[in-house]
C-alpha positions in Angstrom: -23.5 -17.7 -19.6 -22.2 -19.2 -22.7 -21.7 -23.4 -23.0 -17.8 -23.0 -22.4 -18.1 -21.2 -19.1 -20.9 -24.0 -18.1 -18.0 -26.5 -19.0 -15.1 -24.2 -17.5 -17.1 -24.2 -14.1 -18.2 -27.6 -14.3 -14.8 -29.3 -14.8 -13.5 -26.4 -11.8 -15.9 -27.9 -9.6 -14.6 -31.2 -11.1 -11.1 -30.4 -9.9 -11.2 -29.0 -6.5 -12.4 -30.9 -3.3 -15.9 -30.0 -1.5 -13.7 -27.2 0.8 -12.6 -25.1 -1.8 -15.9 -23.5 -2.2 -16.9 -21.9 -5.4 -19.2 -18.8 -5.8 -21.6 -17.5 -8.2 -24.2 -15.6 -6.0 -24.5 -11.9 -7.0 -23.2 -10.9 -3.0 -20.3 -12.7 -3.2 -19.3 -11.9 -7.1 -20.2 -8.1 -6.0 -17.7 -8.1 -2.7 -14.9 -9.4 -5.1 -15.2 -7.2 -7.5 -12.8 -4.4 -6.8 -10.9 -3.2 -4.2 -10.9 0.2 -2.5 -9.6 1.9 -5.2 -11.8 4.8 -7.4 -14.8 2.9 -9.7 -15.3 4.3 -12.8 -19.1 3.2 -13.8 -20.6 0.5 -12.3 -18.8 -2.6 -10.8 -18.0 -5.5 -13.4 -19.1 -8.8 -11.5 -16.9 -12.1 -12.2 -18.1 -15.1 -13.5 -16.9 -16.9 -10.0 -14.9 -16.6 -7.0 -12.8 -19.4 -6.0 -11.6 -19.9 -2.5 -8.6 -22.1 -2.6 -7.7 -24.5 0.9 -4.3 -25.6 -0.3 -1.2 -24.8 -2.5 -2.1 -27.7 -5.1 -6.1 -26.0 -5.2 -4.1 -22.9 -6.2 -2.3 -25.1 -8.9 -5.1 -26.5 -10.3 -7.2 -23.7 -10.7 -4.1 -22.1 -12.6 -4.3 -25.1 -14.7 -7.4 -25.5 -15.8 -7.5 -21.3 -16.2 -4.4 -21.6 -18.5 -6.4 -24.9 -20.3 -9.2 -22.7 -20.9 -7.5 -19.1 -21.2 -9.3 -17.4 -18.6 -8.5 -14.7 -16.7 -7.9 -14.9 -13.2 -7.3 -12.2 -10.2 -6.0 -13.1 -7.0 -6.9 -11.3 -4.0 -6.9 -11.4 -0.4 -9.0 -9.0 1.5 -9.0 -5.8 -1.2 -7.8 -3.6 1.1 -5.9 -1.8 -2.4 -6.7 1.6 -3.4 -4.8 1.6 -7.2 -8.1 -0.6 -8.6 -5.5 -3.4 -8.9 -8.4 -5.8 -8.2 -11.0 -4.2 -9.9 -12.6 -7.1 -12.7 -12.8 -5.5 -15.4 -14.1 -8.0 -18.3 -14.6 -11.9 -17.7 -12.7 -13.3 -15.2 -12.6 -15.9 -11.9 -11.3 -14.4 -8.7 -9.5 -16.9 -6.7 -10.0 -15.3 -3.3 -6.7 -16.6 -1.3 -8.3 -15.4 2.2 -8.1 -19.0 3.3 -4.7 -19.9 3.0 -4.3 -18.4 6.3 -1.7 -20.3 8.5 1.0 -19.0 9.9 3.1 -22.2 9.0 5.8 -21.2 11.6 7.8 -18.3 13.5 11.5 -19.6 13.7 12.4 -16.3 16.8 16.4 -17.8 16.7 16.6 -17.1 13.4 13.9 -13.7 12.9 12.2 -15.7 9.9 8.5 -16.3 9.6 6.9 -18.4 6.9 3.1 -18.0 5.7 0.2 -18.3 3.8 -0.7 -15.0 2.0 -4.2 -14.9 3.7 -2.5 -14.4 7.2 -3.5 -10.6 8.1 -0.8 -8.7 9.1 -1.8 -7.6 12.4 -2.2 -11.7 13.4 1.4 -11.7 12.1 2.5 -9.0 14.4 0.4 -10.8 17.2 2.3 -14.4 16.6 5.3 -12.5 17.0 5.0 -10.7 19.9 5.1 -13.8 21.5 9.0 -13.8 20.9 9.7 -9.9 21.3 9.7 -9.7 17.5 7.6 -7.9 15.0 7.1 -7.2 10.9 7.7 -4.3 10.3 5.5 -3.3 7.7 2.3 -1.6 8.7 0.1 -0.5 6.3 -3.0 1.8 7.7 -4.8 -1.4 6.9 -2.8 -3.8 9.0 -5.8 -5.1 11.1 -7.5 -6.5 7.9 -5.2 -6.4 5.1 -3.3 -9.8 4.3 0.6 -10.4 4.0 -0.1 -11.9 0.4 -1.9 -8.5 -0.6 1.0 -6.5 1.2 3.5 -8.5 -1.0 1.4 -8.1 -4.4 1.5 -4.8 -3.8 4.7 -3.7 -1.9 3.0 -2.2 0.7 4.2 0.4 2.5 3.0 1.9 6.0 4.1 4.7 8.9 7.2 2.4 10.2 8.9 2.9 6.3 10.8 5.8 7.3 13.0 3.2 9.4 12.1 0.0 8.4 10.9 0.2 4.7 8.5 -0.7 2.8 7.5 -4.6 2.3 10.1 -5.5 -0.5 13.0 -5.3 2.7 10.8 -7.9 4.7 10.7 -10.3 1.9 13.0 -13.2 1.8 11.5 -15.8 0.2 8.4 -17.2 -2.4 6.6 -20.0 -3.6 4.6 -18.7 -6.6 2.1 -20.7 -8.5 2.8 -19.8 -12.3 0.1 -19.2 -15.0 -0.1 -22.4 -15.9 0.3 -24.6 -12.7 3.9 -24.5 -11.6 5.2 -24.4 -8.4 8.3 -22.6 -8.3 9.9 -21.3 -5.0 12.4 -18.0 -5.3 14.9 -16.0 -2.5 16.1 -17.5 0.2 15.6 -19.0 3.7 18.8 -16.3 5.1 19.0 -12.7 5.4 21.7 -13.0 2.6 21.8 -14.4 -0.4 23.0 -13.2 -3.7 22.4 -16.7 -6.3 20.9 -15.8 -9.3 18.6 -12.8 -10.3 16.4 -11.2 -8.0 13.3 -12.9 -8.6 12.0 -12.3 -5.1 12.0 -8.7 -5.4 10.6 -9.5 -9.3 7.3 -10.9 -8.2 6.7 -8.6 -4.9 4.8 -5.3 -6.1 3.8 -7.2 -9.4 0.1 -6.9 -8.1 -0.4 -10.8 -9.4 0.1 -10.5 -12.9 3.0 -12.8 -12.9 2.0 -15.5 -10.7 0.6 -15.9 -7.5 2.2 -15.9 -3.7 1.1 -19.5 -1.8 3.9 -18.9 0.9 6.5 -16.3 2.2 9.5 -16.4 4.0 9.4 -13.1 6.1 12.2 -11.1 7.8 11.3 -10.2 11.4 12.5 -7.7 13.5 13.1 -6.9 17.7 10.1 -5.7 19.3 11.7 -2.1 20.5 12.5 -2.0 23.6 11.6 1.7 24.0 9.6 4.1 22.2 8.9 8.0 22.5 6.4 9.4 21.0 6.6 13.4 20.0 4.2 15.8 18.0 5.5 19.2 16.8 2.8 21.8 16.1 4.1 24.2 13.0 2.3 27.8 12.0 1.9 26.4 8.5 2.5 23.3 6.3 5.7 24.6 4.9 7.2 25.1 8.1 6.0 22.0 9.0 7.8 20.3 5.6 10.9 22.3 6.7 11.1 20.6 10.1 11.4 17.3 8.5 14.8 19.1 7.3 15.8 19.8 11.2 15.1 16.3 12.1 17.4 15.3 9.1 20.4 17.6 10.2 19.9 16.7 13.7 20.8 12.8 12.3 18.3 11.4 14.2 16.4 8.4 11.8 12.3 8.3 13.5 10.6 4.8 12.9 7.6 6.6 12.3 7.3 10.5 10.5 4.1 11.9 9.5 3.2 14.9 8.4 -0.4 16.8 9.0 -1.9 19.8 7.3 -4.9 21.9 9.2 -7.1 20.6 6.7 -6.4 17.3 7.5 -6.5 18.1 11.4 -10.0 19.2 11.2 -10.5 16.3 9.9 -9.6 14.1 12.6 -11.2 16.6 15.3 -14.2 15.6 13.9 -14.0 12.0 13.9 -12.7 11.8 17.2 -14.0 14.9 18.8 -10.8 16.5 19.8 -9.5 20.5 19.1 -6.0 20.3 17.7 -6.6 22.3 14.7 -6.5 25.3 17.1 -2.9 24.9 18.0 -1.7 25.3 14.5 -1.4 24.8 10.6 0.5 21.7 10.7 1.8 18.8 12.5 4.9 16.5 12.7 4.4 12.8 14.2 7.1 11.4 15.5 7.8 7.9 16.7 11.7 7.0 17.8 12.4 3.3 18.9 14.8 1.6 20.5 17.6 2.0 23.1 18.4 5.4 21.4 14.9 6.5 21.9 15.4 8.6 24.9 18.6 10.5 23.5 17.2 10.9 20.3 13.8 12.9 21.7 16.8 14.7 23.3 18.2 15.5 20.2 14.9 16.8 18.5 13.6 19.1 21.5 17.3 20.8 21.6 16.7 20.8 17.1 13.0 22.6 18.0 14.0 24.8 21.0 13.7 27.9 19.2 11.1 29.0 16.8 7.1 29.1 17.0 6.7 25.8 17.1 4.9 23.6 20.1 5.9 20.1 21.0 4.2 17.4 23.2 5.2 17.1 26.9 7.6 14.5 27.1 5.4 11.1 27.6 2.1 12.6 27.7 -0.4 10.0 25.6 -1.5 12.8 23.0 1.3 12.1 20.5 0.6 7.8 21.1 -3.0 9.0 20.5 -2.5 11.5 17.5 -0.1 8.6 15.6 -3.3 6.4 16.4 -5.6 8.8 15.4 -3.5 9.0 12.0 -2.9 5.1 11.5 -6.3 4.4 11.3 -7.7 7.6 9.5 -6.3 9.0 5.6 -8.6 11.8 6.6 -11.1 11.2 4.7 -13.8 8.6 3.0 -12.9 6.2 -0.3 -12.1 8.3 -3.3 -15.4 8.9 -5.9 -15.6 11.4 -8.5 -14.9 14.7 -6.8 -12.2 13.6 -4.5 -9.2 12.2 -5.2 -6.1 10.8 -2.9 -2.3 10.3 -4.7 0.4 8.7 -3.5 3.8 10.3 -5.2 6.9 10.5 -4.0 9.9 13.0 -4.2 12.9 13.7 -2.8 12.8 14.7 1.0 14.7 18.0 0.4 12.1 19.1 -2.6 9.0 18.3 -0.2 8.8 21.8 0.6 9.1 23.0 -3.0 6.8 20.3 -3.8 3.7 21.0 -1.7 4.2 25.1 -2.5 3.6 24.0 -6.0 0.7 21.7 -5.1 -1.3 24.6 -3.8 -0.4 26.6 -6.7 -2.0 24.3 -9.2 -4.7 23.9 -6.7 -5.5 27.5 -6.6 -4.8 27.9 -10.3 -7.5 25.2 -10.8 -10.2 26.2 -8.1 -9.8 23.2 -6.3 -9.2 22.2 -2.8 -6.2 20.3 -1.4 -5.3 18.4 1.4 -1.6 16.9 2.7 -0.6 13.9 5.1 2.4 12.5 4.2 5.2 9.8 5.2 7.7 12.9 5.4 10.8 10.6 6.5 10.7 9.0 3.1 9.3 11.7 0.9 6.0 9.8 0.2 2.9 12.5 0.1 -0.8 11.7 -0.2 -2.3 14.9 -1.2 -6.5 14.7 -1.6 -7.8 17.1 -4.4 -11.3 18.0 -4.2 -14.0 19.9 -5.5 -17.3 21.0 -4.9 -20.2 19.1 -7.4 -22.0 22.2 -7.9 -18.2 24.5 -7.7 -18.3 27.0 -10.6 -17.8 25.8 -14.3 -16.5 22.0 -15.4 -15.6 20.9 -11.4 -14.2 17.1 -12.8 -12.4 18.4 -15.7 -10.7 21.5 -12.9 -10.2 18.4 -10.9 -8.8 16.1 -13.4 -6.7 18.5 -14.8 -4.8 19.4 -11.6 -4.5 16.1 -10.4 -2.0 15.5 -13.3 -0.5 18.5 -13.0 0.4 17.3 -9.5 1.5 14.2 -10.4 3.7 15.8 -13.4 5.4 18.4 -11.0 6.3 15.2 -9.1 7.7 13.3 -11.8 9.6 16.5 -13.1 11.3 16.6 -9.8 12.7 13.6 -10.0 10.1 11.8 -8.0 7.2 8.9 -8.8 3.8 8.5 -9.5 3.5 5.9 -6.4 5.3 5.3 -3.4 3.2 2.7 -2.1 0.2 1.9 -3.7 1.0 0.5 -6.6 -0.1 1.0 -10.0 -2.7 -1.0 -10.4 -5.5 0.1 -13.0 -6.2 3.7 -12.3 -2.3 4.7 -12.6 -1.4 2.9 -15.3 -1.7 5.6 -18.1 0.4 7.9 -16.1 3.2 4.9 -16.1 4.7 6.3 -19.0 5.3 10.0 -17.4 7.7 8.2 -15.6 9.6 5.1 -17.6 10.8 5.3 -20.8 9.0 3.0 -23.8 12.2 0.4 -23.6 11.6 -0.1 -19.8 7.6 -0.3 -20.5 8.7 -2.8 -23.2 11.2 -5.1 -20.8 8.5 -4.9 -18.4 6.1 -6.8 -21.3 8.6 -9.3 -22.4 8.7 -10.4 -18.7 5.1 -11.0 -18.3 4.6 -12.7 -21.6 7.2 -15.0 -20.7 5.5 -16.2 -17.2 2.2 -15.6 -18.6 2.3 -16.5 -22.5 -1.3 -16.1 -22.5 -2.3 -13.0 -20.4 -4.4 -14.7 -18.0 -3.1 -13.2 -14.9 -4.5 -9.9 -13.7 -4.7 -9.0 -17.1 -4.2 -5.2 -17.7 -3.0 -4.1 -14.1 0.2 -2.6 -13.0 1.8 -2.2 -17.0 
C-alpha cells in the first residue's frame, strides 16, 4: 500500500465516527468484491469497504474520495448479475447496507420513503400492514436492497402489470461525486417541473451519484388473486399463447414462460415431475377484483387445443410461480454457461426463440428459455459441455452474440432488466448510436468531473 492510501485511510478514519466501520480484512474486501455477475480471472479486492451510518457519512466519504480522486462503488447486498459491482482496479466500496430504515409509510397517500439498505421484501412487509405493497419484485426480493433495485432498475415477475422499478420511483436524495446533497422528483404521483432527473439517476448503476433516500410509490395489496399454469407441447406453442392471452385483453400481474429444459430443472430441485406433462409452461398470476372473470376469460381463450391448465385454485400453479421466483434454473454463470437478459417485442417472441435454437444448433450448444413473456423480456442460458467437441468457449461465445444481435436486429435490447453493468458494456453500442453513447459521457463528466464513481460500468 503506497504512502497516499496510508494518508487516504488515515484522514477517512479521521472523518467518519467510530460506527461507520471501515474494513481492510481480506473476508470482508473479498465479499465486496463483485456481485453475482460472471468473473473473468480472479476477483480484484478493494483497498477498503466503508459502511456508512448516516446521509452526512455518505457525504464525507464522497468528499474526501473526490479530494483524493479515488474511486468509489456503492453497493448494497450485490445481489446484480451485469458485474456492475465488480472492483476492477483500486477503489473503496462504500457498502450502504446500513442505511436501513424505513423512515416512514404515509398508507393515505401510497408513498414510502427510505434508506437504500432497506431490503425489499422488509419493504413489502411494512406495507402489508396497510393493505399496500411495492410492486417491484425481483427474484432477489428477500435479500436484495431498494437502493440496489433503484441503481439498477430492477425488474421482477409483477413487471408485466406493474413495471419495472423506474414506475415506483418518485423521489431522490443523491449524494454527488463530490459531497452534495441534492434531492430530485417529487413527493406526488405527478409532477412535471424540470427534467427528469429522477428517472436520470435510477438504472445509472451509481456512476452518477449515490441514492441516501427514496420516495416510493406504493400500491393496494390485491384483493384477489388466481393463479393458472398452462402446459404447451412445445416452447413455441407456448410463446404463441402469450398471443391468446393478449387477444383475449386480459393484462396478468405476473407471466412467465418455461421451457422443458428449464422444467427439469426445477423437478430436480424440488423433487416434483412436471416435465412429463409437456414442453412448455405459461405462469399466470391475475390480481384484483377482475381476477375471477379474467381466469374466465383465459380458460374460454385455451378451451381448445392440446394444451393442459391447472384446476381452478388448486396450489400447483401458487407453487410452480414459487418454484420459479426463487429459481433462474440454474447456478451463477461461469465460463461455460451463460444467462441473457434481452428483450423484444412480444409479437416477435416466437420468431425470436425459433432463431435462438437455430444459432444454438448451428453452434453445437445447448439453450435454455424462461422468460417474463407479458413484457417480452427473455433469459435464455447458453451452455456447453468443457470437454464438447472442438473450441466449446469460442462455440459459446460466438452464439451468445449472435443471440443478442438477432435481438437487437428485431428491434429489441441487450437488457431488460439487468442492467449493463461491466460484462454488457461492449455490446452497448449494437444498440445506441455513437451520439447517444457520447450524450451519455457528457452527463457523467458533468456530475462526476473526475470519474470517481463506478468508474467504467454501465457506458
Amino acid at each position: 500500500m503506497s504512502d497516499s492510501q496510508l494518508e487516504f485511510l488515515k484522514q477517512l478514519r479521521e472523518a467518519l465516527p467510530m460506527a461507520a466501520k471501515i474494513e481492510d480484512r481480506r473476508e470482508a474486501l473479498l465479499e465486496n468484491s463483485r456481485d453475482f455477475g460472471q468473473l473473468v480471472g480472479e476477483p480484484v479486492l478493494p483497498l477498503a469497504v466503508v459502511y456508512p451510518q448516516t446521509v452526512a457519512d455518505v457525504q464525507n466519504i464522497m468528499r474526501l474520495s473526490y479530494e483524493h480522486g479515488m474511486p468509489v462503488i456503492s453497493r448494497g447486498a450485490g445481489t446484480g448479475v451485469s458485474g456492475a459491482a465488480h472492483v476492477t482496479g483500486l477503489c473503496i466500496v462504500m457498502n450502504l447496507m446500513q442505511l436501513n430504515r424505513i423512515i416512514e409509510i404515509r398508507p393515505e397517500d401510497e408513498v414510502a420513503v427510505v434508506e437504500p439498505g432497506v431490503i425489499n421484501y422488509d419493504l413489502n412487509e411494512a406495507a402489508a400492514e396497510f393493505g399496500l405493497m411495492y410492486a417491484p419484485d425481483p427474484a432477489s426480493y428477500k435479500m436484495s436492497t431498494v437502493g440496489g433495485n433503484i441503481a439498477t432498475n430492477a425488474g421482477g415477475l409483477r413487471c408485466a402489470k406493474y413495471g419495472v422499478t423506474r414506475e415506483s420511483v418518485l423521489g431522490l436524495d443523491i449524494v454527488l461525486a463530490d459531497g452534495r446533497l441534492i434531492r430530485v422528483g417529487k413527493n406526488t404521483f405527478k409532477g412535471v417541473a424540470g427534467y427528469d432527473l429522477t428517472s436520470l439517476f435510477t438504472g445509472s448503476e451509481g456512476t452518477l451519484g449515490v441514492v441516501v433516500r427514496a420516495v416510493l410509490r406504493l400500491r393496494y395489496q390485491p384483493v384477489d388473486e388466481r393463479d393458472v399454469s398452462i402446459v404447451f407441447p412445445s416452447l413455441e406453442a407456448a410463446v404463441m399463447g402469450v398471443q391468446s392471452i393478449a387477444r383475449a385483453r386480459v393484462q396478468p400481474a405476473i407471466l412467465e414462460l418455461l421451457d422443458l429444459p428449464t422444467i427439469r430443472i426445477l423437478d430436480e430441485q424440488y423433487q416434483t415431475d412436471y416435465a412429463s406433462r409437456g414442453g412448455a409452461m405459461l405462469l399466470v398470476r391475475l390480481d384484483g377484483y377482475g381476477a375471477e372473470k379474467e381466469e374466465t376469460v383465459i380458460r374460454e381463450a385455451f378451451s381448445d387445443g392440446p394444451m393442459t391448465l391447472s384446476s381452478s385454485g388448486a396450489p400447483e400453479a401458487t407453487q410452480l410461480i414459487e418454484m420459479r421466483r426463487t429459481s433462474r434454473g440454474d447456478t451463477k454463470d461461469d465460463a461455460y454457461r451463460m444467462g441473457e437478459d434481452v428483450a423484444v417485442p412480444k409479437s416477435l417472441m416466437a420468431k425470436y426463440v425459433q432463431e435462438l435454437r437455430k444459432i444454438a444448433t448451428a453452434h453445437d450448444v445447448d439453450v435454455r428459455v424462461i422468460a417474463h413473456a407479458g413484457d417480452g423480456n427473455l433469459h435464455p442460458t447458453l451452455s456447453v459441455e468443457p470437454e464438447s467437441g472442438e473450441n466449446p468457449l469460442i462455440r459459446l461465445s460466438e452464439a451468445l452474440e449472435e443471440s443478442i444481435r438477432v435481438a437487437i436486429d428485431m428491434g429489441g435490447t441487450i437488457t431488460g432488466e439487468h442492467g449493463v453493468g461491466l460484462i454488457k458494456r461492449e455490446w452497448l453500442t449494437w444498440e445506441q448510436s455513437q451520439d447517444v453513447i457520447q450524450i451519455q459521457h457528457d452527463i457523467k463528466s458533468l456530475l462526476d468531473e473526475k470519474n470517481i464513481l463506478n468508474p467504467g460500468k454501465a457506458i
